[in-house]
FIDRENKOL-226262 format. One record per residue (C-alpha): residue number from 1; chain; x, y, z. Coordinates in nm, 2 decimals, padded with zeros to 4 digits. Last residue first. Layout:
NUM;A;X;Y;Z
...
//
This chain:
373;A;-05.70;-04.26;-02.65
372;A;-05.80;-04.17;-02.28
371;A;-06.16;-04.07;-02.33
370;A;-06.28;-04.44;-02.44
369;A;-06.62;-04.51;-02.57
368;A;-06.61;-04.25;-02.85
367;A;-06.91;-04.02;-02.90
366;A;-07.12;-03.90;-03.21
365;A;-07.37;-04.18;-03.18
364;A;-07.53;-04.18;-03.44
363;A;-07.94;-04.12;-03.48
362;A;-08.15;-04.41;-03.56
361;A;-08.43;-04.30;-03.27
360;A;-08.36;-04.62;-03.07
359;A;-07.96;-04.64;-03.17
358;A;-07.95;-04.28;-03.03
357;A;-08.11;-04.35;-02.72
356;A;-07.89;-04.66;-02.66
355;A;-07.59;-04.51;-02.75
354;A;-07.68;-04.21;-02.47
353;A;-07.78;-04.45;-02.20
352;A;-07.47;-04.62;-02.27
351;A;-07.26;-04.32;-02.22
350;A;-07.44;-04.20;-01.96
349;A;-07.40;-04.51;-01.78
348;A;-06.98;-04.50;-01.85
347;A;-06.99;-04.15;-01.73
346;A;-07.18;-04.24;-01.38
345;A;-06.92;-04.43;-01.34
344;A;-06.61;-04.30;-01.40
343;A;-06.45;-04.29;-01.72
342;A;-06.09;-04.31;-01.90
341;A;-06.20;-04.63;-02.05
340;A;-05.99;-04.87;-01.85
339;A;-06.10;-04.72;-01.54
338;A;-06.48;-04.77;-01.66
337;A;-06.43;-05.09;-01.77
336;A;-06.25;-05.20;-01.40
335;A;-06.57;-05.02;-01.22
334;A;-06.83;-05.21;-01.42
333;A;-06.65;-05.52;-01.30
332;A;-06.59;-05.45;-00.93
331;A;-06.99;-05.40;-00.94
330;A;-07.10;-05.70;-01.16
329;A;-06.83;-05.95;-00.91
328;A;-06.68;-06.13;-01.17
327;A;-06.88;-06.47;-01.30
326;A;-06.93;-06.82;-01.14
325;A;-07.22;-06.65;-00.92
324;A;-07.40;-06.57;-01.21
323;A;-07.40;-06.93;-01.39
322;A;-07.47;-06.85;-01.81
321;A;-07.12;-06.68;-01.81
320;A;-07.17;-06.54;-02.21
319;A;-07.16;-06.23;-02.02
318;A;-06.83;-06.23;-01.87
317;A;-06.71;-06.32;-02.18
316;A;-06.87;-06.10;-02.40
315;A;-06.72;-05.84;-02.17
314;A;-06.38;-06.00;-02.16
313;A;-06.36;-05.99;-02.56
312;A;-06.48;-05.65;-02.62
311;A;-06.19;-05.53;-02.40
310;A;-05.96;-05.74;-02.58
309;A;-06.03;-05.60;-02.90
308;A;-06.04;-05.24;-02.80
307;A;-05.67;-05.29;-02.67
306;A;-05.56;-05.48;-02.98
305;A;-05.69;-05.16;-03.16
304;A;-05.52;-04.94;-02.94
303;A;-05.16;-05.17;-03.03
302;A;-05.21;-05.17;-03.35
301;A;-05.27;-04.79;-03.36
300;A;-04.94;-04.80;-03.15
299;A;-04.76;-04.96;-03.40
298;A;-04.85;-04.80;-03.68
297;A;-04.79;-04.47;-03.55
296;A;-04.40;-04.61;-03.41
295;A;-04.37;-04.73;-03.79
294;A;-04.45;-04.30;-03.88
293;A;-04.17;-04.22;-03.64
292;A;-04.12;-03.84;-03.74
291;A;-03.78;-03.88;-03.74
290;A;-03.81;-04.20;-03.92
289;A;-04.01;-04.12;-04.21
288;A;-04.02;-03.76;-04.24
287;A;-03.65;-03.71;-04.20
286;A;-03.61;-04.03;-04.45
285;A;-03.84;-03.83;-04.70
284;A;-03.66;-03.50;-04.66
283;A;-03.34;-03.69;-04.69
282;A;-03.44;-03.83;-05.01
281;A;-03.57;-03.51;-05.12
280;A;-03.25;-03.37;-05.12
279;A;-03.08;-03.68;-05.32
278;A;-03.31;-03.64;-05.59
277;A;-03.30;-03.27;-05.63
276;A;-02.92;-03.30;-05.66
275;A;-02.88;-03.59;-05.84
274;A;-03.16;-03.47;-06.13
273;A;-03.02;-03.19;-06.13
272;A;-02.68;-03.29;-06.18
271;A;-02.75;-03.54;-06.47
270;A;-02.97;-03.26;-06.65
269;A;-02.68;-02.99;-06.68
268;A;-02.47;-03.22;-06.91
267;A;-02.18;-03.50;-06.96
266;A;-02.03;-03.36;-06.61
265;A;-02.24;-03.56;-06.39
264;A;-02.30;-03.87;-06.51
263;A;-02.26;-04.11;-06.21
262;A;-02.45;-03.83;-06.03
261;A;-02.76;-03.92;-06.20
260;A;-02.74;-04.31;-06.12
259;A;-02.66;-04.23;-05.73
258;A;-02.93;-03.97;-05.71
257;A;-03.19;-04.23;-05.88
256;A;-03.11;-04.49;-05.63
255;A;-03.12;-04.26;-05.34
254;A;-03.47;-04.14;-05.47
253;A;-03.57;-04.50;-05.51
252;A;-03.41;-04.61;-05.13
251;A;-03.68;-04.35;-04.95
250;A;-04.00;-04.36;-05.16
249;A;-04.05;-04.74;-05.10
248;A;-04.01;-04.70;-04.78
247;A;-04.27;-04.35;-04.79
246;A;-04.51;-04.56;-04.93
245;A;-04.53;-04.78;-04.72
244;A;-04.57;-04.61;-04.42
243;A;-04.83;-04.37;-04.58
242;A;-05.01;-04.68;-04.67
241;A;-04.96;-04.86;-04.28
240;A;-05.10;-04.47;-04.13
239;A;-05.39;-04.47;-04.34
238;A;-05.48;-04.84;-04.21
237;A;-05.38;-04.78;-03.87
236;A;-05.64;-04.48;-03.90
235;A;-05.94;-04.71;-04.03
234;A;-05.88;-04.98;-03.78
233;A;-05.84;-04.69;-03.52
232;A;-06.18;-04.59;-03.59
231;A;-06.35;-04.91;-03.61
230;A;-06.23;-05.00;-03.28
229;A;-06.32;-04.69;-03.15
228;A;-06.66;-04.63;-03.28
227;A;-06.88;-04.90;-03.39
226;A;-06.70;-05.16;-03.21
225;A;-06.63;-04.99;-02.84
224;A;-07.03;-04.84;-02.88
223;A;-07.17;-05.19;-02.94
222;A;-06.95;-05.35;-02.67
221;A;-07.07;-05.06;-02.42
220;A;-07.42;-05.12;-02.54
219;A;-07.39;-05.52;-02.40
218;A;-07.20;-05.37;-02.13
217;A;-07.49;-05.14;-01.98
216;A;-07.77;-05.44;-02.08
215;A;-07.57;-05.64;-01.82
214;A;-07.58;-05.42;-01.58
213;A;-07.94;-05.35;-01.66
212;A;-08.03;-05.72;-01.60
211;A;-07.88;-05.72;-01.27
210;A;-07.51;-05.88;-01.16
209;A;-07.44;-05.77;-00.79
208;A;-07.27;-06.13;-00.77
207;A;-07.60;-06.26;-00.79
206;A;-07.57;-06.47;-00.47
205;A;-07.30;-06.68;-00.31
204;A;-06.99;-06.68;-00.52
203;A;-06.85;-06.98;-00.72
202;A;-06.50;-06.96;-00.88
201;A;-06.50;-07.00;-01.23
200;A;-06.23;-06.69;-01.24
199;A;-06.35;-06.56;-01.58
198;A;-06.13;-06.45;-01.85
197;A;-06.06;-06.78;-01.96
196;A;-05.80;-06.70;-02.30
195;A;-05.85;-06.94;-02.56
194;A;-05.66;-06.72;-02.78
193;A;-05.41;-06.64;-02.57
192;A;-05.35;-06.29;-02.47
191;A;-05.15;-06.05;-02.72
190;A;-05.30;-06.00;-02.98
189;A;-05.20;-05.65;-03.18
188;A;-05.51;-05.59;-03.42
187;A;-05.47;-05.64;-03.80
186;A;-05.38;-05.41;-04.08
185;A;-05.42;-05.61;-04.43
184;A;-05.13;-05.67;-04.67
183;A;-04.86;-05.68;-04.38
182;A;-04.58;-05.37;-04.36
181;A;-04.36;-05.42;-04.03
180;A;-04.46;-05.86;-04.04
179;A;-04.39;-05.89;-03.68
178;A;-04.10;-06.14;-03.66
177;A;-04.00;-06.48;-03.70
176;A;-03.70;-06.52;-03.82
175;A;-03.49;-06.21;-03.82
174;A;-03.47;-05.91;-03.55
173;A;-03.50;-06.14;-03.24
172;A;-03.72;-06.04;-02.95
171;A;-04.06;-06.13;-03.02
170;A;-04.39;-05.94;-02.92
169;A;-04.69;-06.16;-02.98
168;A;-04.53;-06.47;-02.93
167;A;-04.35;-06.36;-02.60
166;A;-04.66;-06.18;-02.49
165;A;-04.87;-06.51;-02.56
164;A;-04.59;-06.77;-02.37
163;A;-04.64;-06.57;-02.08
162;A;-04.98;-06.52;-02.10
161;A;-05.01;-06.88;-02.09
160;A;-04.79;-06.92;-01.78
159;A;-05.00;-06.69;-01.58
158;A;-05.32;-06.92;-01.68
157;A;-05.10;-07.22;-01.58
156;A;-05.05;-07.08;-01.27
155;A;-05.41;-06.97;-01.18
154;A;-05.53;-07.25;-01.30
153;A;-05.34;-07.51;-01.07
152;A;-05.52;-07.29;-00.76
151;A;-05.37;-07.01;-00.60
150;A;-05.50;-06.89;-00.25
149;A;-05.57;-06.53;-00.29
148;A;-05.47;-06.19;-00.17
147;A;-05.10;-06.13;-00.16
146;A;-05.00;-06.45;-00.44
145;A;-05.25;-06.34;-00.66
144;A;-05.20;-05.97;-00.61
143;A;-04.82;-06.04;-00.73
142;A;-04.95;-06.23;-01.08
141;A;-05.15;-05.95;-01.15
140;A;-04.87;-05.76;-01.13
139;A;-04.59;-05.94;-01.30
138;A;-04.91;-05.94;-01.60
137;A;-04.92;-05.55;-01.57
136;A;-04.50;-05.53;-01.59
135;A;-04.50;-05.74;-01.88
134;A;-04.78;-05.56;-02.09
133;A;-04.58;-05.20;-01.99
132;A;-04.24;-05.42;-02.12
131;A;-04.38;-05.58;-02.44
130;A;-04.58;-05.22;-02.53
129;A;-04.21;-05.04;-02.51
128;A;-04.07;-05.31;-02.68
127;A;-04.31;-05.27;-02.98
126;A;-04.28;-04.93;-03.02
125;A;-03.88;-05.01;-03.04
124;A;-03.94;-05.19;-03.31
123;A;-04.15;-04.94;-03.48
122;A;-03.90;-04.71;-03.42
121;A;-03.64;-04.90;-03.58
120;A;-03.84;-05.04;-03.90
119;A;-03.69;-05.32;-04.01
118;A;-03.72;-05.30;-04.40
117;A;-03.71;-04.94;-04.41
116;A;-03.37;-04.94;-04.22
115;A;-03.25;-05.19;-04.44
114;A;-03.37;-05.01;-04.74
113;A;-03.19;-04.68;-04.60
112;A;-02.89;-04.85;-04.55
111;A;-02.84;-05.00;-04.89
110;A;-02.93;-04.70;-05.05
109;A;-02.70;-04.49;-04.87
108;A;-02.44;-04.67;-04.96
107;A;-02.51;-04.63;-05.32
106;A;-02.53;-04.24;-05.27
105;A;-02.21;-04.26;-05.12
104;A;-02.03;-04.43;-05.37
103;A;-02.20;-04.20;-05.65
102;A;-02.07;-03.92;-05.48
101;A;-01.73;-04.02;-05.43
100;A;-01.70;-04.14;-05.85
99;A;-01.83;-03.76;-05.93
98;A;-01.61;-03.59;-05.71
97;A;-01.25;-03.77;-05.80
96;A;-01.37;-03.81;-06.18
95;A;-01.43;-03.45;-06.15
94;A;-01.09;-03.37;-05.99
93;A;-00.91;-03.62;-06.19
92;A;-01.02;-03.45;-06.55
91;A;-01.25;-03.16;-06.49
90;A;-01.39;-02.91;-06.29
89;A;-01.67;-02.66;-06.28
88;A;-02.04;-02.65;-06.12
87;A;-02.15;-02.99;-06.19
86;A;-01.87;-03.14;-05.95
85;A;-01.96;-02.90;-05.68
84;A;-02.29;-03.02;-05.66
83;A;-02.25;-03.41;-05.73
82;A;-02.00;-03.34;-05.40
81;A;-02.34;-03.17;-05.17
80;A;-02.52;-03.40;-05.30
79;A;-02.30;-03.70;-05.16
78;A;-02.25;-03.48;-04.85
77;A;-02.66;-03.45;-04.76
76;A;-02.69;-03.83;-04.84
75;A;-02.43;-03.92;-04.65
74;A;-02.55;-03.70;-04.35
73;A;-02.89;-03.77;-04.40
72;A;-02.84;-04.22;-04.37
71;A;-02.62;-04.20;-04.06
70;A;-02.86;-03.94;-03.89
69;A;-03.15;-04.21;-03.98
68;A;-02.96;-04.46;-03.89
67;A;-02.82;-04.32;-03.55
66;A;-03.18;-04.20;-03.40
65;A;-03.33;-04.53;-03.53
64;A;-03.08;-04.74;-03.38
63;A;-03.07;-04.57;-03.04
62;A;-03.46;-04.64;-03.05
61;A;-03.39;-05.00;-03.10
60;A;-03.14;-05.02;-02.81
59;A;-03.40;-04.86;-02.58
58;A;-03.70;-05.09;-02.69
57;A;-03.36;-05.37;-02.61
56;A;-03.34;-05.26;-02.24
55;A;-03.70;-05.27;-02.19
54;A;-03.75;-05.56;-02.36
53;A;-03.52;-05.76;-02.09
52;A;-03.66;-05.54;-01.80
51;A;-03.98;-05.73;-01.87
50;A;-03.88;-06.02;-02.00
49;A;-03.66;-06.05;-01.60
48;A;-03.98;-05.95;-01.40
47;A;-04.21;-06.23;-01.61
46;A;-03.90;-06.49;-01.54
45;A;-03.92;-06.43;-01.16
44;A;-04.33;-06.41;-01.15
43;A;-04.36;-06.73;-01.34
42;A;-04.11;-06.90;-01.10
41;A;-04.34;-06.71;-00.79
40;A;-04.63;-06.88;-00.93
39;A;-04.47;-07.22;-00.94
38;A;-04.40;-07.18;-00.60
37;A;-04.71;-07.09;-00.51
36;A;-04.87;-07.34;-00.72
35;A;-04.69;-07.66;-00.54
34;A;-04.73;-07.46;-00.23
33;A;-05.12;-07.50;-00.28
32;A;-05.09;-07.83;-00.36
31;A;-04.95;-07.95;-00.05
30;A;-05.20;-07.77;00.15
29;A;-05.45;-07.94;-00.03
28;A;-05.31;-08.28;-00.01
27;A;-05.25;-08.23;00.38
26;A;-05.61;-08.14;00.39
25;A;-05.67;-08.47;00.19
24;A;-05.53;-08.69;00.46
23;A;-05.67;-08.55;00.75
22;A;-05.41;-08.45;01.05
21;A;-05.35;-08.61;01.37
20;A;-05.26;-08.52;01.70
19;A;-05.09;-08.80;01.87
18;A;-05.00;-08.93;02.22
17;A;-05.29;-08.87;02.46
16;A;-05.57;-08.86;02.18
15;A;-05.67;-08.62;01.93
14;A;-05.84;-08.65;01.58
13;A;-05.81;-08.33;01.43
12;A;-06.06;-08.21;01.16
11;A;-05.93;-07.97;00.95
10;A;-06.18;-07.76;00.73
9;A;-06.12;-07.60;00.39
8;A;-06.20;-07.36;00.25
7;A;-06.26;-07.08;00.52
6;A;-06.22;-06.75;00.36
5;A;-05.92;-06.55;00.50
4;A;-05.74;-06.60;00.16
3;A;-05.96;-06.53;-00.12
2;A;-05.98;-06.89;-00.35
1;A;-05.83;-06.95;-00.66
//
């Protein structure tokens, strides 16, 4: 990829009183580089049309989760509201009437509310909402390629990769294969490929404002990143993925018990309890569960985490870059971590000054890397 306005190649024209002619590879090169535009502008069509795409269905899936869970709480709320009035008086077809209702609805109730623990609405819809923002930045760094630089074959089979990376990471159908909503371990969201090149191997004259204390600043910004951020939302997600499942476990079992209690209402005082105090904390428990979003928490802790990953890994890329002038430019890079940390500059040196400091004299550092999250 090469910065438009730069001079890469030369054209040496051979004239004469009939013909002006044209070297052979510059028409090579300037074939190629429409061959990449163009593919670069297909990649740019279908990124625009996953991004609205998951937009449309994040909505869908939070429409779900809104309806379910009101779905689920009504029934439950009128099927203890019958086992209720049954225990209270009543017999013969009335009771029968009452009792049989309540134990129908409390069944149905159930079923929906495993289903709904199963999938996870507002955890899917987290996930769209994170497919369309990821979208949207790829479709632009695939438009400042095409405004500022001269694409190269990497370029579009670099933007092709990410495609095919988002769409893994963050599928679309709701069975197959799908993100695993309650996994035995919490992992970090990936969602660039894994033999991602997050370098631009193009060669710069000079240093590339690279210097050894640049390079010591991002080494200690790594450190800070894994000690604290990463490590914290590792530990949060994992809270967050045990309250999760506990609480869809919690949901259809207190259903369950409600429907088998109130399928004996009316042969004693105990079967009606134990429906009614069943059945209302089973709507406290889907209230807290899906109205408060608790799969949308998991989510996006996945999601910060992936974030913190990612970060790591482009540093220890650019670093790893043995040939300076192959690497980012240092000052355009310190500035892009910074921005993605919620810093500016002279922030994201005290910061590493700090960790430093603290690592000297074996004190912790009590500050996280990134102020926005």
């Amino acid at each position: 990829m090469i910065l438009r306005g730069s001079f890469s190649n030369t054209v040496p024209l051979e004239k004469n009183a009939a013909t002006t002619t044209i070297d052979e590879p510059f028409i090579n090169s300037t074939a190629a580089s429409a061959k990449e535009i163009s593919q670069l502008y297909a990649i740019l069509e279908t990124v625009a049309d996953r991004a609205e795409m998951h937009k449309n269905v994040g909505e869908q899936r939070d429409n779900w989760n809104k309806l379910l869970l009101n779905s689920i709480n009504m029934i439950t709320l009128t099927a203890t509201t019958m086992a209720g009035v049954a225990a209270t008086g009543g017999a013969g077809a009335p009771l029968l009437a009452l009792r049989l209702s309540s134990t129908l609805l409390f069944t149905a109730a159930t079923g929906m509310s495993f289903i709904m623990n199963k999938i996870q609405p507002s955890q899917l819809a987290e996930e769209q909402r994170n497919a369309t923002k990821l979208f949207r930045q790829l479709q632009s760094k695939v438009q400042t390629t095409l405004d500022l630089y001269d694409p190269a074959e990497l370029d579009a089979k670099d933007a092709m990769d990410n495609v095919l990376a988002l769409d893994k990471a963050y599928p679309l159908p709701l069975l197959g294969k799908v993100i695993e909503k309650f996994p035995a371990k919490f992992e970090p969201a990936v969602w660039w490929p894994k033999s991602h090149d997050f370098q631009r191997k193009r060669k710069r004259p000079g240093k590339n404002e690279w210097s050894e204390e640049l390079e010591a600043e991002m080494r200690e910004v790594i450190e800070v990143i894994k000690g604290k951020d990463t490590e914290d939302y590792m530990r949060l997600g994992n809270l967050a993925l045990k309250i999760n499942k506990i609480l869809a476990i919690s949901g259809p079992l207190l259903t369950g018990i409600a429907a088998a209690g109130s399928a004996f209402v009316g042969n004693g005082s105990w079967a009606a309890i134990v429906a009614v105090a069943a059945g209302a904390l089973a709507t406290t428990v889907n209230t807290f569960e899906h109205a408060g979003q608790v799969g949308m928490v998991v989510e996006m802790y996945r999601n910060c985490a992936g974030f913190f990953s990612l970060m790591e890994e482009s540093i220890e890329s650019a670093l790893e870059e043995t040939e300076l002038e192959r690497r980012e430019d240092g000052e355009m890079f310190e500035m892009k971590v910074a921005l993605q940390l919620g810093r500016s500059l002279s922030e994201l040196r005290e910061l590493t000054q700090n960790s430093s400091s603290s690592r000297i004299y074996g004190i912790e550092v009590d500050e996280f890397a990134s102020k926005l999250f």
